[in-house]
Each structure stands twice: as structure tokens, then as C-alpha cells.
Backbone bond lengths (Angstrom), bond angles and torsions (degrees), N, CA, C in turn:
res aa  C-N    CA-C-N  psi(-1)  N-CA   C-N-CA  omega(-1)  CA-C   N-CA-C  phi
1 X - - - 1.455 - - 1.524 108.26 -
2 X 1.147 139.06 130.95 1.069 159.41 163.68 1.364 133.44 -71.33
3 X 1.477 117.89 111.43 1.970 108.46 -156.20 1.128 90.20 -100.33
4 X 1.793 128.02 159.00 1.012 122.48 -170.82 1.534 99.61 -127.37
5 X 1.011 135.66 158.12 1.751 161.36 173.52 2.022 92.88 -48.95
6 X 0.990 106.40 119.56 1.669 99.79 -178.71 1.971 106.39 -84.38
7 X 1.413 111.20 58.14 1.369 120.70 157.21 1.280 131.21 -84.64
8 X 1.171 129.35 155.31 1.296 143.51 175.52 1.734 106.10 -15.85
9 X 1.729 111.26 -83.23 1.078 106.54 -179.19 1.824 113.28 -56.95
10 X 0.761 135.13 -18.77 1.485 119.80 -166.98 2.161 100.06 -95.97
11 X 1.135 108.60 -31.17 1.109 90.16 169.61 1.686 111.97 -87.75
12 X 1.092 149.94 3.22 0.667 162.35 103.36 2.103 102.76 8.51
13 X 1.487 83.66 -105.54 1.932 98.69 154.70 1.672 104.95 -10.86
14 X 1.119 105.58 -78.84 1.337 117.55 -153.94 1.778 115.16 -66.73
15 X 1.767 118.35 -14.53 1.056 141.47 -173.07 1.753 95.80 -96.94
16 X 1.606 111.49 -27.70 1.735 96.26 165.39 1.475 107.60 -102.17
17 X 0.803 139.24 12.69 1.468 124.31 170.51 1.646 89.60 -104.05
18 X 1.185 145.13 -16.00 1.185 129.15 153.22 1.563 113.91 -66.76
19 X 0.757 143.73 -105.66 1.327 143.60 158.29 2.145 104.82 11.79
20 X 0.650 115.29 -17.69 1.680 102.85 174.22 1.688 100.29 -128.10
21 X 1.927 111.38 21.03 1.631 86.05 148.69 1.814 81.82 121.10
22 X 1.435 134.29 -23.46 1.655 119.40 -135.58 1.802 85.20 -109.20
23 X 1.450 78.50 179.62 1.747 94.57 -169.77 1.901 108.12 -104.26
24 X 0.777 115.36 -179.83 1.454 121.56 -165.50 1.716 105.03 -170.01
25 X 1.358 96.81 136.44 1.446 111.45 162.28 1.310 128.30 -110.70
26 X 0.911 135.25 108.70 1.782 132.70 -141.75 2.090 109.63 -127.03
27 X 0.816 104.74 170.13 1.402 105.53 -173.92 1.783 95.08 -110.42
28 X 1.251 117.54 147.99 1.405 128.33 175.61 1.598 122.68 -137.62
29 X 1.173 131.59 155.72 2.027 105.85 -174.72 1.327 94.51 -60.92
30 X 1.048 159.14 -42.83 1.542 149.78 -154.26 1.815 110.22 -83.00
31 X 1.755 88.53 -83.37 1.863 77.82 173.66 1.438 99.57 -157.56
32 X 1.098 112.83 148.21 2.040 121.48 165.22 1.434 97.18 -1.58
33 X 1.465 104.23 121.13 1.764 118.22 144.35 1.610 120.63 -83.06
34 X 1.440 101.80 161.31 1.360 85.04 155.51 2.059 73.63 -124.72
35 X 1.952 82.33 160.67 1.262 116.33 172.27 1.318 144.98 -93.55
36 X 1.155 148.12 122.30 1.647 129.16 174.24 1.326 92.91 -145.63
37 X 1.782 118.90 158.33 1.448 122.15 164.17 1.890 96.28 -54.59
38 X 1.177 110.42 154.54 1.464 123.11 147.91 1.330 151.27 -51.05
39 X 1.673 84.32 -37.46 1.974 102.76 175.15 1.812 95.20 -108.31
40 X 0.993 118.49 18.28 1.997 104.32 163.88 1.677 103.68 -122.08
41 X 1.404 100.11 95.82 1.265 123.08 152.79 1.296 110.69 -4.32
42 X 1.717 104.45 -81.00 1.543 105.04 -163.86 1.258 124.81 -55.08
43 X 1.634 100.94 -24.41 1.887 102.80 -169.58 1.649 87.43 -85.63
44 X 1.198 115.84 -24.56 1.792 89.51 -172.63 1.486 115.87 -90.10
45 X 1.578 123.47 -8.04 0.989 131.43 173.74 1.939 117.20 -76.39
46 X 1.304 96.61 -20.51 1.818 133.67 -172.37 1.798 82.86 -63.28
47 X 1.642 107.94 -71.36 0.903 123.46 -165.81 1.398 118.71 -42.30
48 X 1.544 120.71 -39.37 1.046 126.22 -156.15 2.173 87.63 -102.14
49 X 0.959 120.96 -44.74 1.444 107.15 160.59 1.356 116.61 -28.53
50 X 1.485 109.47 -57.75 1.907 113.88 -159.42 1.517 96.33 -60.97
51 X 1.330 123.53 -61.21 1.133 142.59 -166.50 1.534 103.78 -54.78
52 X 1.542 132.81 -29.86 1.353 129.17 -158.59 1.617 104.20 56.07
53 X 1.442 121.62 34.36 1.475 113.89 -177.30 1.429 106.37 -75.47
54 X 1.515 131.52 158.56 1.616 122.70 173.59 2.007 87.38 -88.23
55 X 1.479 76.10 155.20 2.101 90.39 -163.80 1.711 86.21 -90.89
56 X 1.403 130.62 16.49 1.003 104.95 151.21 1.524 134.91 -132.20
57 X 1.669 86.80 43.37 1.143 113.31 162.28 1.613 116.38 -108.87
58 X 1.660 107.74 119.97 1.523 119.47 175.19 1.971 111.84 -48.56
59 X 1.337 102.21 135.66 1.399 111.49 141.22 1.334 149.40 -121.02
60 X 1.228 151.64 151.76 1.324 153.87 -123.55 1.300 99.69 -106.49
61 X 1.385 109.10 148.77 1.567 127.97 175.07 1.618 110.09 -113.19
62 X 1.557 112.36 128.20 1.036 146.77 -149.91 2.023 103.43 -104.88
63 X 1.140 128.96 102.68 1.459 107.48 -175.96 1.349 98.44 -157.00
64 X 0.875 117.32 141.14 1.785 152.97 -178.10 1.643 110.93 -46.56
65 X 1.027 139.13 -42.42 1.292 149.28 -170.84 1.653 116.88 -140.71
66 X 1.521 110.39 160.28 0.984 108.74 147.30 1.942 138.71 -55.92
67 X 1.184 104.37 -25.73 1.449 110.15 -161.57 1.493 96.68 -74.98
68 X 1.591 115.53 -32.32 1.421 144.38 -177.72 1.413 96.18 -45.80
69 X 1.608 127.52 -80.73 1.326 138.77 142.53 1.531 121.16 20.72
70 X 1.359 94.25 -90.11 1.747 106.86 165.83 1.394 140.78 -47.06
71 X 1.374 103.85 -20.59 1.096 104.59 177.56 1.642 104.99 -105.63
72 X 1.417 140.32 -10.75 1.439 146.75 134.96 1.190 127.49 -49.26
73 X 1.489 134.33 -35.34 1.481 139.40 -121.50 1.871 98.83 -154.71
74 X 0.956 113.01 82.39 1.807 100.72 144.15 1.043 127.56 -19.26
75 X 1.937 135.60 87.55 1.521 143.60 -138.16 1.403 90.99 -129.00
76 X 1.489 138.71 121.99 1.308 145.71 155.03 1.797 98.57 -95.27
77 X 1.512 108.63 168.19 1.305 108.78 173.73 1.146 135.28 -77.30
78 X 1.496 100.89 -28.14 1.853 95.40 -179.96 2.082 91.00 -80.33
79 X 1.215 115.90 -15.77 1.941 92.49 174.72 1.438 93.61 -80.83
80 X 0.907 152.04 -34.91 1.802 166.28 151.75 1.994 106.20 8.37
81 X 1.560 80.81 -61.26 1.690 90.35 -161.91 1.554 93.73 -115.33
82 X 1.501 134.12 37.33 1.638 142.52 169.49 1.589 92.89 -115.24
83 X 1.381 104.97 -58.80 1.869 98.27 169.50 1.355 123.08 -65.98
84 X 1.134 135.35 -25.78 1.354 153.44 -174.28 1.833 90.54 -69.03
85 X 1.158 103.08 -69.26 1.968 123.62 -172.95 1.529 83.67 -34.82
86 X 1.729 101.88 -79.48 1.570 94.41 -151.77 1.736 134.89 -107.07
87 X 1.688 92.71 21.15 1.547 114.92 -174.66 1.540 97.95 -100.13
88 X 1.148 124.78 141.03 1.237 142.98 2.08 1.652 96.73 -71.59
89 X 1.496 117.82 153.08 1.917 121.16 -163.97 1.718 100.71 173.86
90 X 1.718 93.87 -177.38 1.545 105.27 168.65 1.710 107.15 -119.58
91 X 1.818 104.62 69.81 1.207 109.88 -175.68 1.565 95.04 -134.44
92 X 1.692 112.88 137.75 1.743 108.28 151.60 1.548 107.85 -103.20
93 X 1.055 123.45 117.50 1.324 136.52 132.70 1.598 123.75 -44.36
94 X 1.675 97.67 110.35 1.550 108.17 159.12 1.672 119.15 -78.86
95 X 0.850 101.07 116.89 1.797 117.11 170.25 1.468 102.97 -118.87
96 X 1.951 83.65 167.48 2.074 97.12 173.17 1.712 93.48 -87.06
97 X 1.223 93.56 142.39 1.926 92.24 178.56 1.359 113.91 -124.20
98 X 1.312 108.84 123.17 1.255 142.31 -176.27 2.074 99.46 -21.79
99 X 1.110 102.61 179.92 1.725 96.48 -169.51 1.712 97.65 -100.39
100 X 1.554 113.05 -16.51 1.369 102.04 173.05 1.655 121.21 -54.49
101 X 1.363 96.42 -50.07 1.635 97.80 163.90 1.343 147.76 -20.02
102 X 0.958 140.45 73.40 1.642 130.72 -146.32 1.185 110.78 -71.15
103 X 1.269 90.07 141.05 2.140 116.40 172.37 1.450 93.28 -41.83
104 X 1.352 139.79 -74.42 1.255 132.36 -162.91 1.500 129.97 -53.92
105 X 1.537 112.13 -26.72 1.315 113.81 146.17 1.284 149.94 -75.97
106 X 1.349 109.58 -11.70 1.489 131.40 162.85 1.663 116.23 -116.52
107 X 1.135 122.83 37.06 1.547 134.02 179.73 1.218 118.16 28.49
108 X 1.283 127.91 38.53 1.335 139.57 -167.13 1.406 125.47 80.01
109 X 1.780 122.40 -13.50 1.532 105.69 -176.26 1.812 103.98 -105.35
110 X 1.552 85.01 165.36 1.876 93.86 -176.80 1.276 121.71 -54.23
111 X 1.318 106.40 -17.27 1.594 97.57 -177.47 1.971 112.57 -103.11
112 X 1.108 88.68 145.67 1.949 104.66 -166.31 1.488 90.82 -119.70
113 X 1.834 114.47 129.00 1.308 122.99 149.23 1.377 128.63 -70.51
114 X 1.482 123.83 122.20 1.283 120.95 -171.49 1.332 129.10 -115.09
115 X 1.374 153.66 117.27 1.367 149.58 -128.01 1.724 96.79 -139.40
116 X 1.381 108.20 140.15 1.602 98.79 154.48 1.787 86.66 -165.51
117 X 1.512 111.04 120.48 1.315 129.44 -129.24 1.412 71.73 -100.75
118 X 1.687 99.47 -178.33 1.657 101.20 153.23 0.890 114.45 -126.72
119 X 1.498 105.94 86.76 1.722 132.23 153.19 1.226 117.63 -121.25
120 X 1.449 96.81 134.65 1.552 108.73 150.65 1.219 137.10 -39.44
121 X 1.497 119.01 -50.49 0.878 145.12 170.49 2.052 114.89 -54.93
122 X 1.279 97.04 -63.77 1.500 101.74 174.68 1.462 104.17 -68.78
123 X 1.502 147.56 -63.12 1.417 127.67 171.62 1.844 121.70 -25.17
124 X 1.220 106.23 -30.02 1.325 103.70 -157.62 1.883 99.20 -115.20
125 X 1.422 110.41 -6.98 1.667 102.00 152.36 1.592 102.34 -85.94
126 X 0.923 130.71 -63.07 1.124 127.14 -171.07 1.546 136.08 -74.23
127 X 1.598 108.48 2.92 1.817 96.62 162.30 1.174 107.98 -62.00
128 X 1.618 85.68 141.39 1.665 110.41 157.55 1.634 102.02 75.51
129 X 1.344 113.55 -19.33 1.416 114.55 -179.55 1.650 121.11 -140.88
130 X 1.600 108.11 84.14 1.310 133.43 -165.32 1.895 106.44 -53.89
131 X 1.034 125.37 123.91 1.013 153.14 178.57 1.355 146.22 -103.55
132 X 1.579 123.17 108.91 1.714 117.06 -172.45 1.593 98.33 -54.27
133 X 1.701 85.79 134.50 1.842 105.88 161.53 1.240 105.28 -137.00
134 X 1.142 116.98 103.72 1.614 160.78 -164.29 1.816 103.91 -137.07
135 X 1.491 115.22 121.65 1.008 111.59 -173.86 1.399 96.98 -88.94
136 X 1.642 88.15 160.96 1.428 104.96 -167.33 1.843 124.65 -93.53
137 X 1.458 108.86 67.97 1.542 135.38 160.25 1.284 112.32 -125.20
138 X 1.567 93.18 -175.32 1.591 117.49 -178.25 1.303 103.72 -89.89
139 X 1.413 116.59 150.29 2.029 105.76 -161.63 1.505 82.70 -78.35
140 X 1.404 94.49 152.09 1.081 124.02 152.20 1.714 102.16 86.90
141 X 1.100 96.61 -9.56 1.870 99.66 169.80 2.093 101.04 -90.18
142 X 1.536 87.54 151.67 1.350 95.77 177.06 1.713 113.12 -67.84
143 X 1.424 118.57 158.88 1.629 108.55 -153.21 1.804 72.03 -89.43
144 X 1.725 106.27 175.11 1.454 122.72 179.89 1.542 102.12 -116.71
145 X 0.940 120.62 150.39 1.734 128.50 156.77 1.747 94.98 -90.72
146 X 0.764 144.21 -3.60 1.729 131.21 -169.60 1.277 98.49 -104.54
147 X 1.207 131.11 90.02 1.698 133.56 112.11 1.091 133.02 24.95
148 X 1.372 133.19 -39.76 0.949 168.55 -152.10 1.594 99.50 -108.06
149 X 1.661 113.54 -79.94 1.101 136.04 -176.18 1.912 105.87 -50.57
150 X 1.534 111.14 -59.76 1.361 125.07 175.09 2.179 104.75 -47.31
151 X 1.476 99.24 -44.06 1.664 77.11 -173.51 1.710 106.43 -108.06
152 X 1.352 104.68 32.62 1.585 105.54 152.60 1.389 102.23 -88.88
153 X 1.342 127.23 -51.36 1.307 139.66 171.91 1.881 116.30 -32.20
154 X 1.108 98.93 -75.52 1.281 117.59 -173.34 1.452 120.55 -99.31
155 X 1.690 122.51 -31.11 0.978 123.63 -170.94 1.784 124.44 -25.56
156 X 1.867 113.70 -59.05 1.103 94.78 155.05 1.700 152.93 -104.02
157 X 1.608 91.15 36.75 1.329 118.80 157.45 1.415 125.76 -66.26
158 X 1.104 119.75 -39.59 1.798 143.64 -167.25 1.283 97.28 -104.90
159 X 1.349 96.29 139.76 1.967 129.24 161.56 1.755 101.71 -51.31
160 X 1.242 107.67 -69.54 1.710 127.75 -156.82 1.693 103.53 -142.58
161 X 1.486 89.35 148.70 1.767 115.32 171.91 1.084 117.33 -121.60
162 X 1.602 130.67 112.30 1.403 120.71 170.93 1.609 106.92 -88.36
163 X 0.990 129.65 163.37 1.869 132.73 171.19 1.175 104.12 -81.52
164 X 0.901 145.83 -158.89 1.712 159.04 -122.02 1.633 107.46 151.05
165 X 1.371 101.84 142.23 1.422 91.77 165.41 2.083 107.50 -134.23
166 X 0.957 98.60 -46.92 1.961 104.05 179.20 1.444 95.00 -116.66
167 X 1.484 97.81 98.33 1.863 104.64 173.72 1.429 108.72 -100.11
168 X 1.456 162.82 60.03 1.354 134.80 -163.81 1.337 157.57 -10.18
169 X 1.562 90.68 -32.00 1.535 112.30 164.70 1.384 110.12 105.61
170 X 1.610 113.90 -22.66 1.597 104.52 -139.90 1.734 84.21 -123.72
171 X 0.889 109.66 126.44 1.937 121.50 176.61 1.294 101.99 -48.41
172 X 1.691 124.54 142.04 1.005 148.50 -176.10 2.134 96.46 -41.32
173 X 1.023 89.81 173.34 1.933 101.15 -176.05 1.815 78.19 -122.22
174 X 1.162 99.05 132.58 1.929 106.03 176.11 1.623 93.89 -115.39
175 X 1.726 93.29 140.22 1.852 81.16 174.95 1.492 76.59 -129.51
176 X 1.128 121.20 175.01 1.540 141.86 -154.64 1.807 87.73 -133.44
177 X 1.373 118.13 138.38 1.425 109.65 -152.10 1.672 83.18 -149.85
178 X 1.405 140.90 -1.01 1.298 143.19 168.78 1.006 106.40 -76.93
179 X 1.039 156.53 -60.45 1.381 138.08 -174.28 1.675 113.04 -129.17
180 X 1.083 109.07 157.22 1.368 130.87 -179.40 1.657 140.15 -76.60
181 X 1.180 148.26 81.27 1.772 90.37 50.05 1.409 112.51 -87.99
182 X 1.018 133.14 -173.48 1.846 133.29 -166.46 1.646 94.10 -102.49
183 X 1.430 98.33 116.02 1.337 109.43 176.32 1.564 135.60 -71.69
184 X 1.308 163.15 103.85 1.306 164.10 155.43 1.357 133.27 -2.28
185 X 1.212 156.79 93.76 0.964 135.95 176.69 1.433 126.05 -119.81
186 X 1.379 137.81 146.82 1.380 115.15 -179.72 1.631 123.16 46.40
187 X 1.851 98.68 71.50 1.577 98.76 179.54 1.328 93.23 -158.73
């Protein structure tokens, strides 16, 4: 499998093989995603095959903006100006999520984790077209920074590979933002 330079034209590439269903491995500030549209079943169900994830475990939605957000996510004001504060980041936010959201990406409950990293790269796969960000291992294995390591794994699991260049290493910090006080997770 062949990783590609995360430029214009290749994400580009990588924004139509999403769009007709395919998987993607993407770079994020924290660490490698893997990718699928949100509303195609099969690629997010794909996802949870590669991964050996249990399907009733939720995964996170990936989106470009705030406005992106709002139209997924049940938004009050004081969560309004907490995502505003610290989005774009290496945080998922739990929200109530709207009914467009599919059961299969949130394992049946109302609340949906929501991510919008600070990348370039991830803003610009994912406008307008919200995206699983699911790091890219086997559950329950520790995630890798090696490239290398990720497309021995998956390589011919996945459609496309973008490169990475400043990953952090360390999995998003999730705060739970439905009820009060807003709970911590993974930090």
C-alpha cells in the first residue's frame, strides 16, 4: 500500500474514496485515524471489523467547524463557548446528538463524541463531510506513531494512506459535556 504526501491533490483523492463508501488512514494532532463517511454503514461497520472493535462500542465524529457541530450535536450556550474556548484541540466532546447521527456510530446511546483536531489536514477531509476518528490500532492494543507499523497492520485493510507529520502521541482527553459537572476522561 502506498502512503501519500497529505497535499491538496491527494487529500482531495482521499475525500473521493471516502465519499463512494472506502476507508482512509489519516494523520490527526494526536495520532493516525482511521476514516469512513458517518452515514455509510458499511465503511463504518468495515471499520469496526479492521479494528476487531466490539460494535458496541461508540466511535467519534470528526468535523471541520463549529457550525458542523450544530447541526450533529444538541448545543446549549454555556457548551457553546467551552467548544468555542478549546476547539479546534486534542479533545472529544460528549454531546446529545441530533437523530441524524446514526445508531451505529454511537452504539445506540444519545450521546455522540465529537472531535475537530487541529489539523489542516483533518479540517479539509472532513468539511461538510463528518467523519469516524477512531485511532488507528487493534482495540485494545496501544495506538503506534510508526507508519510503517500502522500499514503492516492495516495496509491491506484500507483504501488510502495519508502521512502525518506532528502527531502527539497521546489519545484525545474526552470530557463528557451533558451533564453537570462535565466529567473527564482519558487525561
Amino acid at each position: 500500500m502506498l502512503i501519500y504526501p497529505p497535499n491538496s491533490k491527494n487529500i482531495a483523492q482521499a475525500r473521493r474514496i471516502l465519499q463512494k463508501g472506502g476507508i482512509i488512514i489519516y494523520p490527526t494532532d494526536t495520532l493516525y485515524g482511521l476514516g469512513a463517511d458517518i452515514f455509510n454503514q458499511k465503511a463504518v461497520e468495515r471499520i469496526f471489523k479492521i479494528k476487531g472493535r466490539d460494535f458496541k462500542k461508540p466511535i467519534s465524529v470528526m468535523v471541520s467547524n463549529f457550525s458542523e457541530i450544530e447541526k450533529l450535536a444538541q448545543v446549549n450556550l454555556k457548551q457553546k463557548k467551552i467548544i468555542k474556548a478549546i476547539l479546534p484541540g486534542p479533545f472529544t466532546l460528549l454531546l446529545k446528538k441530533r437523530k441524524k447521527v446514526p445508531n451505529f456510530i454511537t452504539a445506540g446511546s444519545d450521546k455522540a463524541g465529537f472531535r475537530m483536531p487541529c489539523s489542516e489536514v483533518c479540517q479539509k477531509l472532513s468539511k461538510n463531510m463528518p467523519l469516524t476518528t477512531t485511532s488507528a490500532n487493534v482495540a485494545d492494543f496501544k495506538p503506534s506513531l510508526s507508519l510503517k507499523k500502522i500499514t503492516r497492520e492495516f495496509g491491506e485493510k484500507v483504501d488510502f494512506i495519508l502521512k502525518g507529520e506532528k502527531l502527539s502521541g497521546q489519545p484525545s482527553i474526552i470530557i463528557d459535556l451533558t451533564e453537570e459537572p462535565f466529567k473527564f476522561f482519558r487525561y
